[in-house]
N, C-alpha and C positions, 0 to 999 in steps of 0.2 A: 191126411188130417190127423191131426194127435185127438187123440180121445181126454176128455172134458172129464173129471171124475166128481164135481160139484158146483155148484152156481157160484161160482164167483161174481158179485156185484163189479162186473168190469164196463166202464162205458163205453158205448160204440163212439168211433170216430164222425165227429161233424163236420171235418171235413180234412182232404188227402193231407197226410202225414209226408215229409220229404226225408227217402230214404237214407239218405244223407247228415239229418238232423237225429233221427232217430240212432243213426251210430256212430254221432259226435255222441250221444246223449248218454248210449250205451256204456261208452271207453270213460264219458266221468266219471260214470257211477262206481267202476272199478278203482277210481282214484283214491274214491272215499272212506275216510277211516270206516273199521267197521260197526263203530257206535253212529259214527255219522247215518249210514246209509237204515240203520236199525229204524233211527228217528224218521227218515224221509220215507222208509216204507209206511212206520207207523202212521204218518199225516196220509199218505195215500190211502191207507187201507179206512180211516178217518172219512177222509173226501170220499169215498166208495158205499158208506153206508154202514161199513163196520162200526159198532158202540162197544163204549169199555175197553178200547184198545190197551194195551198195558206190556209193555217194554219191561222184561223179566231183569231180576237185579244182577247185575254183572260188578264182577270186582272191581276188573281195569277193562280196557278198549278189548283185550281179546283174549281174557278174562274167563273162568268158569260158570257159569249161569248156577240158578241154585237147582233150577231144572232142567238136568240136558238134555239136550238133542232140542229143545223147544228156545226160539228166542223173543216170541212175540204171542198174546193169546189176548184175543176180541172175542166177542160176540153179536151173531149175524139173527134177522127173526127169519123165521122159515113158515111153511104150515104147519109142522108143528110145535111151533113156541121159540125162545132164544134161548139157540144153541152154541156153544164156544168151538171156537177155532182156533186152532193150534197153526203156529206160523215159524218155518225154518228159514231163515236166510243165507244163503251160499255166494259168496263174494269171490270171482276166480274171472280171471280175462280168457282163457283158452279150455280148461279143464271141464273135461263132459261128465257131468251129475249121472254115477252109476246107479243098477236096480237095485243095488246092495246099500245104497246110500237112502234110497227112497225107503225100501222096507226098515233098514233102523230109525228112520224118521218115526213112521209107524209104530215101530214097538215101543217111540218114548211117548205117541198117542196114546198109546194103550194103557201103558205103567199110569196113563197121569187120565185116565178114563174121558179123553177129549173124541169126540169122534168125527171129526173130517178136521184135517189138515189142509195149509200152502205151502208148498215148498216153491222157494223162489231165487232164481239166482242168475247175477249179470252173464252168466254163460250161454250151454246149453244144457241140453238131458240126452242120454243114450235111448234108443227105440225102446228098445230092453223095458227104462225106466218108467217110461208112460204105460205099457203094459204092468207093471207092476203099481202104476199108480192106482188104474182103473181095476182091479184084479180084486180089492175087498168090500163089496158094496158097503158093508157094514163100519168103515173108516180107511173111506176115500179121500182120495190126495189130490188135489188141485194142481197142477206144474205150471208155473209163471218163467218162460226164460228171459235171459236177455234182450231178444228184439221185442219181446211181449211187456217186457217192465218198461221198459224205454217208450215205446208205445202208450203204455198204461199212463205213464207221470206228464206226457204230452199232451194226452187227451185233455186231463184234468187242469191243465197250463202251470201242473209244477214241476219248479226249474227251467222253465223256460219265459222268454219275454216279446212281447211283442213288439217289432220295431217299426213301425208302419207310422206313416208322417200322419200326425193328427188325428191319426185313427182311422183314415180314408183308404178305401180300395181292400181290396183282398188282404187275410188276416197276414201276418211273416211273422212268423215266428223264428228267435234263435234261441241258444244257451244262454240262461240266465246267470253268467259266472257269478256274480255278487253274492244273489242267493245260496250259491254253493258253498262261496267264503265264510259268510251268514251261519249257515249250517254246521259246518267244520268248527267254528268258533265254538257255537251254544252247545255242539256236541265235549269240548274238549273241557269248558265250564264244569256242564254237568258230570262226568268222569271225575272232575277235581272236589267238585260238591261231595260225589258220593263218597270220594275216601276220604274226603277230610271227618264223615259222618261216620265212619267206623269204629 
């Protein structure tokens, strides 16, 4: 069991997920530009409970942030009050998110005085990485990997659709390719908005 390093507002499954869908769901996600994928975490993390989600300004699609190592920062209420979250996205089909990856994540927590982070990414994480996520109680690191984000954006029935005659019988769900098209568009929009705004 990987160690949990902060509450993620993730919701439970209502019902079995088909593991099959979950790694059609996976392989898209890698498809997608990496401004696309930034947006469709942001509506997740959205749909999850996070407030003030805010998509850090990027020059082009893969682009230098004004803050790095951070590509996404919300804020979640906790007991003790609303606190900000720092959110790294790693976009890779095969490539294992090292510990060395996870603690620079960290130390751009730290420079930008945010204290828990997600790091998330269509992959996986080395053992390594999860021990070093759970390792600073004081700016803990959440790990979202790939069968877990695929999972995540299922749950919540984004990007996927349901194809069931009439709405009768058991839910079916598949890939909402459209949505994804959808997506890639408004992503490549806004990229063209912002440089035209420079």
């Amino acid at each position: 069991m990987s160690p949990t390093a902060i509450a993620c507002p993730i919701q439970p499954r209502q019902e079995p997920t088909s593991p099959e869908l979950i790694t059609i769901m996976r392989l898209r996600l890698t498809w997608l530009s990496y401004l696309a994928l930034l947006m469709l975490i942001a509506r997740l993390l959205n749909e999850s409970g996070h407030e003030s989600v805010q998509l850090l300004d990027r020059l082009h699609l893969k682009g230098r942030r004004k803050i790095s190592g951070i590509d996404l920062v919300s804020v979640i209420r906790t007991d003790y009050g609303r606190q900000k979250v720092a959110v790294q996205v790693k976009r890779y089909l095969s490539t294992t998110i090292s510990r060395a990856q996870v603690d620079t994540f960290r130390g751009a927590m730290i420079r930008e005085n945010i204290a828990q982070g997600i790091l998330i990414t269509t992959s996986t994480f080395a053992p390594k990485a999860y021990l070093a996520a759970a390792q600073h109680p004081t700016h803990p690191i959440f790990l979202v990997d790939g069968e877990r984000l695929a999972s995540w954006l299922i749950d919540l029935k984004l990007g996927v659709e349901d194809v069931r005659s009439l709405g009768m019988g058991p839910m079916q769900l598949k890939l909402d390719v459209e949505a994804f098209e959808r997506l890639e568009i408004f992503a490549k929009r806004y990229a063209s908005n912002q440089k035209g705004g420079k």
